[in-house]
C-alpha positions in Angstrom: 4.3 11.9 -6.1 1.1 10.4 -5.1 -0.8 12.3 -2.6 -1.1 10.3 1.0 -4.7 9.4 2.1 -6.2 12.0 4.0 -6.4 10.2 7.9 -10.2 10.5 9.1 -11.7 13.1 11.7 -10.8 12.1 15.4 -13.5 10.3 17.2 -15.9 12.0 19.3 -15.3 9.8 21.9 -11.2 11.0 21.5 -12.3 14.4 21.6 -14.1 14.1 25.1 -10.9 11.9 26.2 -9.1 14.5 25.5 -11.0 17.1 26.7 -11.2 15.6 30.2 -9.2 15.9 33.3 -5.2 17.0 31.8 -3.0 13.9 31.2 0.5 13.4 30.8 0.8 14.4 27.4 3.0 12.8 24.8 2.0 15.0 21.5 0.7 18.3 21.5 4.3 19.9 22.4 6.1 18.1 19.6 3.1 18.8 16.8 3.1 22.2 17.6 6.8 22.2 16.1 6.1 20.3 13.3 3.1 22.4 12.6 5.5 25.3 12.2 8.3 23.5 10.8 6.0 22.7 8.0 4.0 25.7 7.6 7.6 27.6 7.5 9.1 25.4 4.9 5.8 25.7 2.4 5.9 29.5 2.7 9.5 29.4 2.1 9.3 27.3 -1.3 5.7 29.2 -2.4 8.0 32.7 -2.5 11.2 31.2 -3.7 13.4 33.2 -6.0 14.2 30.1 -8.2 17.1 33.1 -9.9 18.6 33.6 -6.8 21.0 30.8 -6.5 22.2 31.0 -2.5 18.4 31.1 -1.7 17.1 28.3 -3.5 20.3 26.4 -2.2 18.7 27.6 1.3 15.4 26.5 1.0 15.9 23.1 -0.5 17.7 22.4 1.9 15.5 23.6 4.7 12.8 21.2 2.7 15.1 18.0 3.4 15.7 19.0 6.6 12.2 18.7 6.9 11.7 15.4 5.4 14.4 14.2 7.8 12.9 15.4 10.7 9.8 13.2 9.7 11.3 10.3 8.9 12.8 10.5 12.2 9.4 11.6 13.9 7.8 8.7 12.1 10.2 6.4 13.5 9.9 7.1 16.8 6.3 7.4 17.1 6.1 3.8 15.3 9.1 2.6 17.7 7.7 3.7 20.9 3.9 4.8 20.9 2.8 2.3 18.5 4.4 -0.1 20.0 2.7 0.5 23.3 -1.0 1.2 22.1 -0.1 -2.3 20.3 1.2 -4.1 22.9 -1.9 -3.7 25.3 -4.5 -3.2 22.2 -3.5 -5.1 19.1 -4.8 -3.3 16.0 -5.3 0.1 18.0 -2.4 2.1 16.0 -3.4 0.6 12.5 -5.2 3.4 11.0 -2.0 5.6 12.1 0.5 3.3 11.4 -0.8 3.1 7.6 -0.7 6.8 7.4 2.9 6.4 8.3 3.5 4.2 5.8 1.9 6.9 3.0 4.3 9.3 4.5 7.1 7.0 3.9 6.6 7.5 0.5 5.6 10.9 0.4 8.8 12.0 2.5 10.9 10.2 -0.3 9.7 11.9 -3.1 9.7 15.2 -1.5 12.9 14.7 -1.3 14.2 13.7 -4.3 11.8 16.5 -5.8 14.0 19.2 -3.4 17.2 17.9 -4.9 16.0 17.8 -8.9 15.4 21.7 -7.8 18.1 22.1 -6.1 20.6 20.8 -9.2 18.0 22.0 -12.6 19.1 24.4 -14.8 17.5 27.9 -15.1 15.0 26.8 -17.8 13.5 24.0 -15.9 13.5 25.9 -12.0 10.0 27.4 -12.2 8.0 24.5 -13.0 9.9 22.1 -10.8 9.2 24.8 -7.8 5.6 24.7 -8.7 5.5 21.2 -8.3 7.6 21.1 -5.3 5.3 23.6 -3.5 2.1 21.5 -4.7 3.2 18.2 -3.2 4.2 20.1 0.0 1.2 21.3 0.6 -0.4 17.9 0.1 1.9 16.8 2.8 1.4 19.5 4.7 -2.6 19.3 4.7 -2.2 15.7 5.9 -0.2 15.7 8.2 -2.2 18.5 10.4 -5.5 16.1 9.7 -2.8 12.9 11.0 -1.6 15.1 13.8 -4.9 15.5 14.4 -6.2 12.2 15.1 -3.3 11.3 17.0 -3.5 14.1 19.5 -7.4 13.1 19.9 -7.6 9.2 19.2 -4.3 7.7 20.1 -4.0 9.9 23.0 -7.9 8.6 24.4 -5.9 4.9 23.5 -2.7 5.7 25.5 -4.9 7.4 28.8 -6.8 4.4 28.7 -3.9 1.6 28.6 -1.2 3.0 30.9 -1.2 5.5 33.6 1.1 8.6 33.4 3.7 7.2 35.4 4.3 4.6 32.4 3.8 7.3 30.1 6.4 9.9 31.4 8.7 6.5 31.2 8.0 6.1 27.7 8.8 9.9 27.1 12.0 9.6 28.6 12.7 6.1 26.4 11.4 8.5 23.2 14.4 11.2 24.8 17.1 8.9 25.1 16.5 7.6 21.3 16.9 11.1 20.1 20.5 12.0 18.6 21.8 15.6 19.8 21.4 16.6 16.4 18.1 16.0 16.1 17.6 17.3 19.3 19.1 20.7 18.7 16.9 21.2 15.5 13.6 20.2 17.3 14.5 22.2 20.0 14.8 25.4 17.4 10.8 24.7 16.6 10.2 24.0 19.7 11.1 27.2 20.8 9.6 29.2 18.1 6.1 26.6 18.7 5.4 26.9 22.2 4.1 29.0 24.8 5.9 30.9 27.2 3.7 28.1 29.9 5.0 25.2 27.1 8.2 26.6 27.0 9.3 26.9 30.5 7.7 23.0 31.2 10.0 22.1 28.4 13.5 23.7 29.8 12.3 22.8 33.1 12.6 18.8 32.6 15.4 19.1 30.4 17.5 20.5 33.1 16.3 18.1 35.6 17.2 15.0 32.8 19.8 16.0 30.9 23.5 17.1 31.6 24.1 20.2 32.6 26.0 20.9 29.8 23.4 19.4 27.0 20.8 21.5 29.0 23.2 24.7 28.1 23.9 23.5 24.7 20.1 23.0 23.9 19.0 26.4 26.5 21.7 28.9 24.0 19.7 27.3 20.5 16.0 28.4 22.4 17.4 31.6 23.5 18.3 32.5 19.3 15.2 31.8 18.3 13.0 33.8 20.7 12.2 37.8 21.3 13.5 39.6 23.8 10.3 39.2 26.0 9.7 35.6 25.3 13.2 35.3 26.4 12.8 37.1 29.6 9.5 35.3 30.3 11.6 31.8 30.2 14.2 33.4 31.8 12.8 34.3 34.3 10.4 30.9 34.7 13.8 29.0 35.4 15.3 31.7 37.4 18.4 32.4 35.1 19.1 35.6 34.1 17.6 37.3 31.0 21.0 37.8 29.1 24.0 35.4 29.6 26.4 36.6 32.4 24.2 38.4 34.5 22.7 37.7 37.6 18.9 36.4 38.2 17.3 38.9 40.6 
């Protein structure tokens, strides 16, 4: 696997974009669950028993999950955001959009490396979770720089081309193209990503957007992944009651 190019430092003029008056904003929620979706997975494979047969099973896996999660997340951010910075500034998204098409790459072969240790024999299990864990954390180190810029550069693009009102419409068209699926398994980093502030925001638009029994469905996948006061606190920020069947007081 080749390593992907490392993106460049956000501008200093995205910076103070970003640091102005609070925007509708389209990336920090979603990054923060990729953040931890990848820094999870690259723990996972650094510590891996490669002996342990049901565990290694386990963590490739959780590895492609990964990959598939990107390739989605790549898809929609070229689909949707992309689009729009292009559409009213052509050229805007390039140095991002070439990134993506690194990560193309680099999402294939991390693949295909999590299924060569996923089927080796014993003998050949160490060395291929060596490599496995190097190229991660390639990936890994670039995509927090990419995040990066986009949270700074392509956010001080979007501010500047639409107002929020068009921006909370292209959220909801990023929403609608998400498969419930996908949904449920970004909800799960979500949930462990956020703030209790971030969290309760989240829940509180999907109830008002989704059915009510999607909102349910997606609610029970948050509640697993948090602590008992994390739960409470969101809980209680939605006025539902801390454990299932009880009432809110």
């Amino acid at each position: 696997m080749n390593p992907t190019p490392h993106a460049t430092p956000a501008s200093a003029a995205g910076a103070a974009a970003a640091a102005a008056a609070p925007r509708f904003d389209l990336y920090t929620m979603i990054h923060k669950a990729w953040r931890i979706f990848l820094a999870d997975t690259l723990q996972r494979v650094g510590r891996l028993d490669v002996d342990d047969d049901a565990e290694r099973e386990q963590v490739c896996a959780q590895v492609q999950a990964l990959m598939q999660q990107m390739r989605q997340h790549l898809q929609h951010e070229n689909e949707f955001l992309h689009a729009a910075i292009e559409a009213r500034r052509p050229g805007g998204a390039r140095r991002t959009g070439e990134d993506h098409l690194h990560h193309v790459d680099a999402i294939r072969n991390l693949d295909d490396e999590a299924l060569a240790l996923r089927q080796a024999r014993p003998g050949h299990r160490a060395a291929l979770a060596l490599r496995l864990y190097r190229q991660l954390a390639l990936f890994v180190a670039d995509n927090l720089t990419h995040m990066q810029v986009e949270e700074i550069d392509n956010h001080a693009l979007l501010w500047a081309l639409y107002d929020d009102a068009e921006l909370r419409t292209l959220h909801d068209q990023i929403l609608a193209a998400i498969g419930p699926d996908e949904m449920a398994q970004t909800v799960r980093w979500l949930a462990l990503a956020l703030s209790p502030q971030e969290l309760a925001l989240l829940f509180t638009g999907l109830r008002e957007g989704a059915p009510p029994a999607a909102f349910e469905a997606l609610y029970d996948v948050a509640l697993v992944q948090l602590d008992d006061d994390r739960r409470a606190k969101l809980a209680r920020a939605l006025g539902l009651p801390p454990v299932p069947g009880l009432v809110a007081v």
